[in-house]
PDBQT receptor file of N, H, CA, C and O in Angstrom, charges set to zero:
ATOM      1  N   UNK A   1    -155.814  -9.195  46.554  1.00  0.00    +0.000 N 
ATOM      2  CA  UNK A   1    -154.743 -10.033  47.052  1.00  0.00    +0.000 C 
ATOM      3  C   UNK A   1    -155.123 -11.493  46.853  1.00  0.00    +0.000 C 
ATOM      4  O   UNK A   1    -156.276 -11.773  47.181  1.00  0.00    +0.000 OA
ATOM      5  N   UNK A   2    -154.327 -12.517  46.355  1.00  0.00    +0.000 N 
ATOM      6  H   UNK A   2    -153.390 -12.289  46.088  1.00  0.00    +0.000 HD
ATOM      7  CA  UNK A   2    -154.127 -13.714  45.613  1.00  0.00    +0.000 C 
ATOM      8  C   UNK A   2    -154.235 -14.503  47.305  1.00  0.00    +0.000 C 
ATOM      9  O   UNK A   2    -153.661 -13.894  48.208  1.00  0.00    +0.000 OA
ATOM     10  N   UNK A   3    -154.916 -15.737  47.638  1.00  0.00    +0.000 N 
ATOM     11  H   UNK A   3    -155.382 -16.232  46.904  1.00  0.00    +0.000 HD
ATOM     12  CA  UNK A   3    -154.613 -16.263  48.726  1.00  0.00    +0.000 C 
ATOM     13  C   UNK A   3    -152.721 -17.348  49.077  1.00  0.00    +0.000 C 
ATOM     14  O   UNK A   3    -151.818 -17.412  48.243  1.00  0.00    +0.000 OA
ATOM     15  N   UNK A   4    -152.712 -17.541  49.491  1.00  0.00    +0.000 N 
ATOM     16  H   UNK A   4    -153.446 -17.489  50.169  1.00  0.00    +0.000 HD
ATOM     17  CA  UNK A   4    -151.937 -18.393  49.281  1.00  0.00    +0.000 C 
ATOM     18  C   UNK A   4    -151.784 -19.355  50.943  1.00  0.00    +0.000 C 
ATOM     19  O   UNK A   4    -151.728 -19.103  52.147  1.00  0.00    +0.000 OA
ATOM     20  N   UNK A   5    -151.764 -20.788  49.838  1.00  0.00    +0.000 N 
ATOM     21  H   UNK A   5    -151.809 -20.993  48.861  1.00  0.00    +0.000 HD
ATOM     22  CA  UNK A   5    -151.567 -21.894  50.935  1.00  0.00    +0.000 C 
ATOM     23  C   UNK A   5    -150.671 -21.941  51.937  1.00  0.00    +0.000 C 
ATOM     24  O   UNK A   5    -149.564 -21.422  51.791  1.00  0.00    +0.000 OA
ATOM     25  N   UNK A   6    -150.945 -22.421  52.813  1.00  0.00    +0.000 N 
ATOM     26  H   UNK A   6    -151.844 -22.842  52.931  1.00  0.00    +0.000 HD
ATOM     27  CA  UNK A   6    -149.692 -22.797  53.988  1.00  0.00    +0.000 C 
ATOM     28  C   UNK A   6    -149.828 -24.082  54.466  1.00  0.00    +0.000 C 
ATOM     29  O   UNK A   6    -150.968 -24.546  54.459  1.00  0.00    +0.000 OA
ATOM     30  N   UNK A   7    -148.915 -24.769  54.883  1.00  0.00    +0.000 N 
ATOM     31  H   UNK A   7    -147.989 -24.392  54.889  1.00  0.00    +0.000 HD
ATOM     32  CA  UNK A   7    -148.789 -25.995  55.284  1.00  0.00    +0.000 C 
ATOM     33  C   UNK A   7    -148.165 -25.805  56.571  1.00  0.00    +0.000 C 
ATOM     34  O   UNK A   7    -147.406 -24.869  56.821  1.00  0.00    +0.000 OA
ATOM     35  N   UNK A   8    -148.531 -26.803  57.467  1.00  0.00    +0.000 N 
ATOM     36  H   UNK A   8    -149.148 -27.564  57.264  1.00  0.00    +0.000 HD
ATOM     37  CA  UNK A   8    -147.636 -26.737  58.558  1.00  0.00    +0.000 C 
ATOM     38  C   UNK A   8    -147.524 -28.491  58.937  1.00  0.00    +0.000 C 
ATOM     39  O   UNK A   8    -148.150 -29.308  58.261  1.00  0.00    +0.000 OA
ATOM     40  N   UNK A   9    -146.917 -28.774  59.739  1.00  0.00    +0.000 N 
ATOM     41  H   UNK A   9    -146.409 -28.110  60.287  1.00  0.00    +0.000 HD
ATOM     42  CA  UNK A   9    -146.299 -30.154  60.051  1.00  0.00    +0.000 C 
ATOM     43  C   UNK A   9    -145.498 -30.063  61.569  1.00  0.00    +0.000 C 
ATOM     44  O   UNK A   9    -144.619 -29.324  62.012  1.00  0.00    +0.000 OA
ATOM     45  N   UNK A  10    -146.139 -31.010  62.022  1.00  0.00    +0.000 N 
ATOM     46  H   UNK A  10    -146.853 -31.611  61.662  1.00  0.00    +0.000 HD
ATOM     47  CA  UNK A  10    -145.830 -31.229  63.965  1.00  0.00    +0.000 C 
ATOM     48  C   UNK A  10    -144.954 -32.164  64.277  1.00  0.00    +0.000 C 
ATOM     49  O   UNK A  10    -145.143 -33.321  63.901  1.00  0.00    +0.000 OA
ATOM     50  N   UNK A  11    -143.823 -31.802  65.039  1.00  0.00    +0.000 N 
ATOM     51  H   UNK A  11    -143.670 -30.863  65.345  1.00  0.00    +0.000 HD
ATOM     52  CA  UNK A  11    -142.806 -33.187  64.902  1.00  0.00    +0.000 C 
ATOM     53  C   UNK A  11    -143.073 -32.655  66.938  1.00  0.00    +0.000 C 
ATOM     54  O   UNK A  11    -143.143 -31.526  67.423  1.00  0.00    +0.000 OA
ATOM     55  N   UNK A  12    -143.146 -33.916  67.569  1.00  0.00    +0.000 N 
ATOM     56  H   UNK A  12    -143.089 -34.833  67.174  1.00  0.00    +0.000 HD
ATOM     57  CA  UNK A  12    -143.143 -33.429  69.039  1.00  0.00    +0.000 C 
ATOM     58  C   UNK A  12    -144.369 -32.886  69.653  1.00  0.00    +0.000 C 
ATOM     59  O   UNK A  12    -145.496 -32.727  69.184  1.00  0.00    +0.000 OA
ATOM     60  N   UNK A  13    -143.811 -32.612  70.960  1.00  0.00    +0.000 N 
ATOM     61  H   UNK A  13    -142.896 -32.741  71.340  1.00  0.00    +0.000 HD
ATOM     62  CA  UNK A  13    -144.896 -31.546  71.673  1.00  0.00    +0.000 C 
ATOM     63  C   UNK A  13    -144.134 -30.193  71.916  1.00  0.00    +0.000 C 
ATOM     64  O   UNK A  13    -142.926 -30.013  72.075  1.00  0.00    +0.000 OA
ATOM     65  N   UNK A  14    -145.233 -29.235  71.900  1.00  0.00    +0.000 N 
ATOM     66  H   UNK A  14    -146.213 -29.380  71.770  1.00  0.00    +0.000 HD
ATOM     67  CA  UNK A  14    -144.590 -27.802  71.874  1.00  0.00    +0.000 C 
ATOM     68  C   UNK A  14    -144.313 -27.392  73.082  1.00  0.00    +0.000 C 
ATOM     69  O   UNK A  14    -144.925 -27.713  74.100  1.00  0.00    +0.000 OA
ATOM     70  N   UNK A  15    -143.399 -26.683  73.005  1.00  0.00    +0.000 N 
ATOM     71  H   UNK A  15    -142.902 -26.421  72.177  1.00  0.00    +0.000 HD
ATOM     72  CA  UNK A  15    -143.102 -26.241  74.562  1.00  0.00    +0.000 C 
ATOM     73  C   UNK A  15    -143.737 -24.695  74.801  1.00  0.00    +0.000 C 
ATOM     74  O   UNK A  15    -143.243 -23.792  74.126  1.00  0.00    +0.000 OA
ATOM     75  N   UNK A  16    -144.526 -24.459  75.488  1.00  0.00    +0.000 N 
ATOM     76  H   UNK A  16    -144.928 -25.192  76.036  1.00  0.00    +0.000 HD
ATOM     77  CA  UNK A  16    -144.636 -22.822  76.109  1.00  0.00    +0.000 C 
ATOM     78  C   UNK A  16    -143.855 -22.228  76.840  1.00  0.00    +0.000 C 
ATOM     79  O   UNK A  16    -143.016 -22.858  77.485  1.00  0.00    +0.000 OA
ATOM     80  N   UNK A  17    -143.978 -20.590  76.919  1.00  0.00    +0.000 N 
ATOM     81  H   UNK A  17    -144.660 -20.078  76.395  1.00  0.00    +0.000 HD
ATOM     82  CA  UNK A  17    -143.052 -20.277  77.687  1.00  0.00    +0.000 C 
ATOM     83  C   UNK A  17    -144.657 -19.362  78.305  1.00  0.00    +0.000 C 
ATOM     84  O   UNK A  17    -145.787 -19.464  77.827  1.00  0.00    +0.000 OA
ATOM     85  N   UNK A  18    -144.138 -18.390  79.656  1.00  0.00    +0.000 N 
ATOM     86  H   UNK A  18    -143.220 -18.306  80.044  1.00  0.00    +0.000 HD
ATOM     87  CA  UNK A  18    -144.938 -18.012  80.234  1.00  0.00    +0.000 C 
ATOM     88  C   UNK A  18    -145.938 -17.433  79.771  1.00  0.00    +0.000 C 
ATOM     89  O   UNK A  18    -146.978 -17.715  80.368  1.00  0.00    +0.000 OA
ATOM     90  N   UNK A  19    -146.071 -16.464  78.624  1.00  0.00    +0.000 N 
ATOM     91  H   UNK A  19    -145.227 -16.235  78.140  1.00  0.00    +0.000 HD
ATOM     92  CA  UNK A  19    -147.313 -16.021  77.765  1.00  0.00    +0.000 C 
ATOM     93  C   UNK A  19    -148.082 -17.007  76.996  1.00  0.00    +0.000 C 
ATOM     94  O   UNK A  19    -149.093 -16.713  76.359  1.00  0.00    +0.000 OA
ATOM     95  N   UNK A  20    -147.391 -18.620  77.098  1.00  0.00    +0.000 N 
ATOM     96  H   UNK A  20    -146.569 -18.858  77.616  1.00  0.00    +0.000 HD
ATOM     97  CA  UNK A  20    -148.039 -19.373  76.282  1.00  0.00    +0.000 C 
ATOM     98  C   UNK A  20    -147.315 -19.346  74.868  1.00  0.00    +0.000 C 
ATOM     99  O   UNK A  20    -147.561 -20.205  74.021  1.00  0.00    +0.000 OA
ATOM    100  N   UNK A  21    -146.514 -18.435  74.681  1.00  0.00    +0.000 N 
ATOM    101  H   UNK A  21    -146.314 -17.737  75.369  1.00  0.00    +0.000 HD
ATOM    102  CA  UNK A  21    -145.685 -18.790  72.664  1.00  0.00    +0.000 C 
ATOM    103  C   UNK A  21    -145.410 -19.886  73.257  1.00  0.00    +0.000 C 
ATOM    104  O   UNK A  21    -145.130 -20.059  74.443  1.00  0.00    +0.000 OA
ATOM    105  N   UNK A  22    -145.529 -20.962  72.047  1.00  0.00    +0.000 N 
ATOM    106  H   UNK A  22    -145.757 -20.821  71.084  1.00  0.00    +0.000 HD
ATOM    107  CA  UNK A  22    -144.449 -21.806  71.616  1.00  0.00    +0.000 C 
ATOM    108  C   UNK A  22    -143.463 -21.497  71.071  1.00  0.00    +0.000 C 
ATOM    109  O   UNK A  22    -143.333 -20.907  69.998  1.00  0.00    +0.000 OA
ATOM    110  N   UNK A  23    -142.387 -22.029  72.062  1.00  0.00    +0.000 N 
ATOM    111  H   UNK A  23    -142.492 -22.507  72.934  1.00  0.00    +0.000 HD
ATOM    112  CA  UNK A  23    -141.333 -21.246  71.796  1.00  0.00    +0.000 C 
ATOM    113  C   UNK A  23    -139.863 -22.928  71.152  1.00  0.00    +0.000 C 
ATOM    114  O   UNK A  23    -138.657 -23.171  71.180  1.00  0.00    +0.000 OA
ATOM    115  N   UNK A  24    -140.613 -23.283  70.887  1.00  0.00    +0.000 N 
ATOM    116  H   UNK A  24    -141.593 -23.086  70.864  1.00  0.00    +0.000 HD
ATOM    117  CA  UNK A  24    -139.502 -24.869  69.770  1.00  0.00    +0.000 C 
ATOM    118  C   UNK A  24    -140.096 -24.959  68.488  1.00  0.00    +0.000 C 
ATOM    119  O   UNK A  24    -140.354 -26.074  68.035  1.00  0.00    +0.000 OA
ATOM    120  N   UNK A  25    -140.322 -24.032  67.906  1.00  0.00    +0.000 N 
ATOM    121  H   UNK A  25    -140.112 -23.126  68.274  1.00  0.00    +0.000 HD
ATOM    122  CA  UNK A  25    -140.904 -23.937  66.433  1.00  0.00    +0.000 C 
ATOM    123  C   UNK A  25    -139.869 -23.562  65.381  1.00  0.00    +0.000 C 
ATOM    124  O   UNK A  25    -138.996 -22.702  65.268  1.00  0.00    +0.000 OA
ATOM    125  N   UNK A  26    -140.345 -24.587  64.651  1.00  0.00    +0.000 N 
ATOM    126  H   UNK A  26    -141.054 -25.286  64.743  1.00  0.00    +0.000 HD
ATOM    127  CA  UNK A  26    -139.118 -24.360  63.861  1.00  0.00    +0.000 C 
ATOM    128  C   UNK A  26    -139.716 -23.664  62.283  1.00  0.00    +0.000 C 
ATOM    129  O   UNK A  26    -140.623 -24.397  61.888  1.00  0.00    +0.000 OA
ATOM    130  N   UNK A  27    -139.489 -22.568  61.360  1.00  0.00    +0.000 N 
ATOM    131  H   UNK A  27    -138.752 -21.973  61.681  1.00  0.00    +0.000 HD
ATOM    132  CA  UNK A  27    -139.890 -22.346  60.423  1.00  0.00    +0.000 C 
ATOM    133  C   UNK A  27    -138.906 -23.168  58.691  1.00  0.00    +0.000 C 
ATOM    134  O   UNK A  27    -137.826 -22.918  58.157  1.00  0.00    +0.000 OA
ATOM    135  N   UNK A  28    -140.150 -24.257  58.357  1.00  0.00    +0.000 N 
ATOM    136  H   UNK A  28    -141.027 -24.460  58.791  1.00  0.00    +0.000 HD
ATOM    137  CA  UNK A  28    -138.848 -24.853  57.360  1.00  0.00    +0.000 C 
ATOM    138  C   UNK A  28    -139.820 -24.392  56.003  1.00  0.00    +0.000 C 
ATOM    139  O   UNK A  28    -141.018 -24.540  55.759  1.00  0.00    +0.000 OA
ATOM    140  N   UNK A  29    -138.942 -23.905  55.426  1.00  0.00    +0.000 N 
ATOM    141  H   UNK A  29    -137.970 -23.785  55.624  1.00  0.00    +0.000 HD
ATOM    142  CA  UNK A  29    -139.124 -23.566  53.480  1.00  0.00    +0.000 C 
ATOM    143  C   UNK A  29    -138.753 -24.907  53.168  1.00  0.00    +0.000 C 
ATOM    144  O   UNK A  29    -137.775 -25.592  53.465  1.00  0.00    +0.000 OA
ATOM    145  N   UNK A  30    -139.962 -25.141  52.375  1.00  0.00    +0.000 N 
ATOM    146  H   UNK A  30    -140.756 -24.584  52.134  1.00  0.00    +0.000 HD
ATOM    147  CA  UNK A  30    -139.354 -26.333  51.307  1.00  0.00    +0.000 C 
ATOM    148  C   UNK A  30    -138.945 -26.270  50.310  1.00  0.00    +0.000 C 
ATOM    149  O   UNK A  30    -138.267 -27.123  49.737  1.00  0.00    +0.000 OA
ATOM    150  N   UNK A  31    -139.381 -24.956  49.813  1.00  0.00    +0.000 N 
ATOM    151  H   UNK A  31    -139.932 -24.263  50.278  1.00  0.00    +0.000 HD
ATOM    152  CA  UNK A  31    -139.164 -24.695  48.024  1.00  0.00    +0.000 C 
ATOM    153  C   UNK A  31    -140.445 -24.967  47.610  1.00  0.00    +0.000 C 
ATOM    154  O   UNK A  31    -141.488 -24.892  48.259  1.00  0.00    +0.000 OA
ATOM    155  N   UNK A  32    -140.254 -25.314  46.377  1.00  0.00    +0.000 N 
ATOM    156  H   UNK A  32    -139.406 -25.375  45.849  1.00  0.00    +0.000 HD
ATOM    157  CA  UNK A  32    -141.389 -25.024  45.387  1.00  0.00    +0.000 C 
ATOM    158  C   UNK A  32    -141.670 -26.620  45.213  1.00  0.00    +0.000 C 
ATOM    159  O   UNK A  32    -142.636 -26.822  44.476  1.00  0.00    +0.000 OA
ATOM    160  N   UNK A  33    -141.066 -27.778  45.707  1.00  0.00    +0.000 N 
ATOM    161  H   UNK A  33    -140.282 -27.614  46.305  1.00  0.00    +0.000 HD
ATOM    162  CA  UNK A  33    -141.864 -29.058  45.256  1.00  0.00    +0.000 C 
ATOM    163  C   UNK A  33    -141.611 -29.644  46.518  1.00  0.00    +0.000 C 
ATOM    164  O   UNK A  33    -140.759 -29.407  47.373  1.00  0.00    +0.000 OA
ATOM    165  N   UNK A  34    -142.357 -30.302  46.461  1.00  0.00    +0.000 N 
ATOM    166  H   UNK A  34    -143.049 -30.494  45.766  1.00  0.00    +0.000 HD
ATOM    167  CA  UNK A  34    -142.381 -31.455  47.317  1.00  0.00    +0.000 C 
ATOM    168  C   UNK A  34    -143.784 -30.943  48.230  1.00  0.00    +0.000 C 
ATOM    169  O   UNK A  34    -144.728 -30.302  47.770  1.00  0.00    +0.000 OA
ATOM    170  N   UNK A  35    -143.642 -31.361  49.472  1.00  0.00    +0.000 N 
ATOM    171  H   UNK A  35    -142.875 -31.882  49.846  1.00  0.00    +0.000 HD
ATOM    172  CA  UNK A  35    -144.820 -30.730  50.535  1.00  0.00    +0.000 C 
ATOM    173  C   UNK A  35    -144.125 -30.425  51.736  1.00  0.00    +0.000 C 
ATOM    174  O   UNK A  35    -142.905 -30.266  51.795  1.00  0.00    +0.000 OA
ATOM    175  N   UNK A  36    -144.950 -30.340  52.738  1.00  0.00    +0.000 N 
ATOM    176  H   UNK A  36    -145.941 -30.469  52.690  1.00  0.00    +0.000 HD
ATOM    177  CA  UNK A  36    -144.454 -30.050  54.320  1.00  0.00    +0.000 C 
ATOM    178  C   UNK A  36    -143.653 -30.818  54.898  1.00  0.00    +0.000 C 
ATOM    179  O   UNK A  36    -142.833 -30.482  55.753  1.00  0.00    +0.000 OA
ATOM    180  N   UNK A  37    -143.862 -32.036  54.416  1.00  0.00    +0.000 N 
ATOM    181  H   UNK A  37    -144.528 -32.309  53.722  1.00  0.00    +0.000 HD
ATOM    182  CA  UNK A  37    -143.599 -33.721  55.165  1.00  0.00    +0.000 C 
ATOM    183  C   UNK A  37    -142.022 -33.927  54.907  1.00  0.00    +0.000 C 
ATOM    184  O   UNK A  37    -141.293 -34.681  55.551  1.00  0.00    +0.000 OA
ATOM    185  N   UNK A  38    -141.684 -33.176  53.932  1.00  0.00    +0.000 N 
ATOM    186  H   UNK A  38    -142.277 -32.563  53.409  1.00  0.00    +0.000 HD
ATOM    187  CA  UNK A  38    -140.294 -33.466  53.460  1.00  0.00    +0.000 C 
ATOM    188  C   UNK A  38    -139.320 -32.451  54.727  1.00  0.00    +0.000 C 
ATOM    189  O   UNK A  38    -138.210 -32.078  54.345  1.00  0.00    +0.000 OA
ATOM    190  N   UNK A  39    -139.587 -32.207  55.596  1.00  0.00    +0.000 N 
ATOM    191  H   UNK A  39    -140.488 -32.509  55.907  1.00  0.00    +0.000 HD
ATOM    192  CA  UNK A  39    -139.474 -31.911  56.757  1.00  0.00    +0.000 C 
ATOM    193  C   UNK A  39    -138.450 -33.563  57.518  1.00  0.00    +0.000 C 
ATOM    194  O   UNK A  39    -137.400 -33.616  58.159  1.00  0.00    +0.000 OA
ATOM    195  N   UNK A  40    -139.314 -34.554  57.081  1.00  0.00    +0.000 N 
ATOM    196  H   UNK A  40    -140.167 -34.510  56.561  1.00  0.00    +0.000 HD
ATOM    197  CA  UNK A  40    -138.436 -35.240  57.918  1.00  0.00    +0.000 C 
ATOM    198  C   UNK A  40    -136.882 -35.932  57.402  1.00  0.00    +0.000 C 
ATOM    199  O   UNK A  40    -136.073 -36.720  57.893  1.00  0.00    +0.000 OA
ATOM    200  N   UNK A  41    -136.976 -35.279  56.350  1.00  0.00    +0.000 N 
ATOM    201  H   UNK A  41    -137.633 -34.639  55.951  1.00  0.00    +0.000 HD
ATOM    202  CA  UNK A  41    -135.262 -34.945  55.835  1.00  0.00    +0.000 C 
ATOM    203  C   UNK A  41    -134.391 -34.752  57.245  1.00  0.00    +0.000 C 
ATOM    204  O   UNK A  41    -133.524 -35.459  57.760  1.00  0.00    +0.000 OA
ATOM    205  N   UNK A  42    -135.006 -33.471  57.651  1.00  0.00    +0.000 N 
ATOM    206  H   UNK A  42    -135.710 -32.897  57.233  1.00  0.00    +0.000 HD
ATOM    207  CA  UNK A  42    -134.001 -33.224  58.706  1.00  0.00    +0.000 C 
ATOM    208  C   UNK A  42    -134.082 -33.751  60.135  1.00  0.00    +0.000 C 
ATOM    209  O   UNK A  42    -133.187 -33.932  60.961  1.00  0.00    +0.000 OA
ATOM    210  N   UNK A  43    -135.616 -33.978  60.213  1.00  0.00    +0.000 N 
ATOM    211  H   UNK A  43    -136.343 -33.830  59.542  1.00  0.00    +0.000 HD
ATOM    212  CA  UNK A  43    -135.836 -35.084  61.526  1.00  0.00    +0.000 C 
ATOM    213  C   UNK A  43    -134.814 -35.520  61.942  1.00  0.00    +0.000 C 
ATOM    214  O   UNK A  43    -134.876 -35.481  63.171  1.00  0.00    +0.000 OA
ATOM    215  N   UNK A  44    -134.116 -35.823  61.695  1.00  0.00    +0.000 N 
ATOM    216  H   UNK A  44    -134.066 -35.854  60.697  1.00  0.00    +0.000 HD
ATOM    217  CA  UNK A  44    -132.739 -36.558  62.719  1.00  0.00    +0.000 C 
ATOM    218  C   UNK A  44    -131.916 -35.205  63.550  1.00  0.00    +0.000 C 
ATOM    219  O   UNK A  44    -131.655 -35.037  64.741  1.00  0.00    +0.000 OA
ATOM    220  N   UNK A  45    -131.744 -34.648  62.741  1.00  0.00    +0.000 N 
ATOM    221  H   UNK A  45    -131.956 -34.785  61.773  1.00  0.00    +0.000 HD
ATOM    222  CA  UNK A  45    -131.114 -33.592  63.452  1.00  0.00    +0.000 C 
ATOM    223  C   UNK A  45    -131.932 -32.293  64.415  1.00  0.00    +0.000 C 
ATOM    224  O   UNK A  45    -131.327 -31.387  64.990  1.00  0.00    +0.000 OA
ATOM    225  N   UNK A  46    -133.052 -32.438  64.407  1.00  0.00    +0.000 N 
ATOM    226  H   UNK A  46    -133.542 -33.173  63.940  1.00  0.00    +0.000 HD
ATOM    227  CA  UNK A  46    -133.639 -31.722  65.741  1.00  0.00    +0.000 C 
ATOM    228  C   UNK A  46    -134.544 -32.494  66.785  1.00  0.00    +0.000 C 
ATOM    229  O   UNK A  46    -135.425 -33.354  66.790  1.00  0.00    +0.000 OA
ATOM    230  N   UNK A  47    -133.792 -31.662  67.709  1.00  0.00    +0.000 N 
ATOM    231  H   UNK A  47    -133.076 -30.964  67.704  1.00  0.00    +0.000 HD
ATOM    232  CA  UNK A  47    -134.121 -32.407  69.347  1.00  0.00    +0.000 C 
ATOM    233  C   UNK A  47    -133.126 -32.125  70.361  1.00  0.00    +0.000 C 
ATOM    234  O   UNK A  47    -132.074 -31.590  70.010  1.00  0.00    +0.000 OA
ATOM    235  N   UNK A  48    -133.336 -32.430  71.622  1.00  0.00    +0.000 N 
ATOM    236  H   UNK A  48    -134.190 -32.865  71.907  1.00  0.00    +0.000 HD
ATOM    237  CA  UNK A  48    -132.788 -31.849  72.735  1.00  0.00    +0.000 C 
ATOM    238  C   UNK A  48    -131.266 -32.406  72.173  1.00  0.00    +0.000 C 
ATOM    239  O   UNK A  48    -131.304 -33.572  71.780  1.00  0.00    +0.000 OA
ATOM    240  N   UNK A  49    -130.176 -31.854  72.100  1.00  0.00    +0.000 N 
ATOM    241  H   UNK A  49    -130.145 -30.906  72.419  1.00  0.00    +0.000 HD
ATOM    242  CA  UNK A  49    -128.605 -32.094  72.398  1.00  0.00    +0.000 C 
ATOM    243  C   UNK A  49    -128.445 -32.365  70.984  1.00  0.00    +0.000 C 
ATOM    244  O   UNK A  49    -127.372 -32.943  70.812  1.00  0.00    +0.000 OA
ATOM    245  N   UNK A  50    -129.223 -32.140  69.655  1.00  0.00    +0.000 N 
ATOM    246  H   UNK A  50    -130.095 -31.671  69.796  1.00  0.00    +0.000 HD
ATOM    247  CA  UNK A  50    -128.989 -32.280  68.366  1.00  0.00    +0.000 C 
ATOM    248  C   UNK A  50    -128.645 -30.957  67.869  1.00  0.00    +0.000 C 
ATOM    249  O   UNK A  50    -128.755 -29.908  68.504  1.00  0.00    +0.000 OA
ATOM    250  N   UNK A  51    -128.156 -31.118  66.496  1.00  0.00    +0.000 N 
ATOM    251  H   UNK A  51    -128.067 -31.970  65.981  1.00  0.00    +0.000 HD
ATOM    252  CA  UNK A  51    -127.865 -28.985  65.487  1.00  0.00    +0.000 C 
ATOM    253  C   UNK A  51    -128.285 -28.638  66.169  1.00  0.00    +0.000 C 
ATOM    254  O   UNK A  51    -127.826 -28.014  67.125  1.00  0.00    +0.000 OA
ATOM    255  N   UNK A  52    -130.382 -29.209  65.674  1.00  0.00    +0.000 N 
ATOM    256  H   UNK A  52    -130.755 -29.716  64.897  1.00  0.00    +0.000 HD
ATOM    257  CA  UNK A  52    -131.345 -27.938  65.987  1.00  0.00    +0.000 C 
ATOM    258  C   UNK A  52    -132.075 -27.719  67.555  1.00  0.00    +0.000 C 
ATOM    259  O   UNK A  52    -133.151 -27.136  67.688  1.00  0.00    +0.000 OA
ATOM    260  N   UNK A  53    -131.668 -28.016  68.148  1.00  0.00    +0.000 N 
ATOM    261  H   UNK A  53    -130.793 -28.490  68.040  1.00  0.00    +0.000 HD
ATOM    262  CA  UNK A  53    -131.763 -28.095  69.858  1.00  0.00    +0.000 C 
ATOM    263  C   UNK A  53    -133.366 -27.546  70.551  1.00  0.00    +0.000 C 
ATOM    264  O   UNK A  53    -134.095 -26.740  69.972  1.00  0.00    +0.000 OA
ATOM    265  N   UNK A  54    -133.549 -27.917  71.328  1.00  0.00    +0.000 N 
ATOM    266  H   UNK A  54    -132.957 -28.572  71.798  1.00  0.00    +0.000 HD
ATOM    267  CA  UNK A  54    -134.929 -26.787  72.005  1.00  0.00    +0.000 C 
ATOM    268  C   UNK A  54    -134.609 -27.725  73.295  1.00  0.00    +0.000 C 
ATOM    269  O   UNK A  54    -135.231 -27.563  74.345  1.00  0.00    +0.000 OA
TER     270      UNK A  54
């Protein structure tokens, strides 16, 4: 089995729920160019009372 990279990228603080998940995670595909960071494309639109809500 071939490894393959992962990126991840933190916008905020995470919220737990009683077992401890973080449960305001958001999973974003970028595609095949760019990196993780291109994440803040959508930055505007997640957050409390925004689209992407938590």
């Amino acid at each position: 089995m071939k490894s393959l990279p992962v990126e991840y990228f933190t916008i905020g603080t995470p919220i737990l729920d009683d077992q401890r998940h973080i449960n305001n995670a958001i999973i974003f595909l970028h595609g095949w160019g760019g990196d993780c960071g291109s994440i803040r494309r959508i930055n505007e639109i997640i957050g409390p009372k925004k689209t992407i809500g938590y």
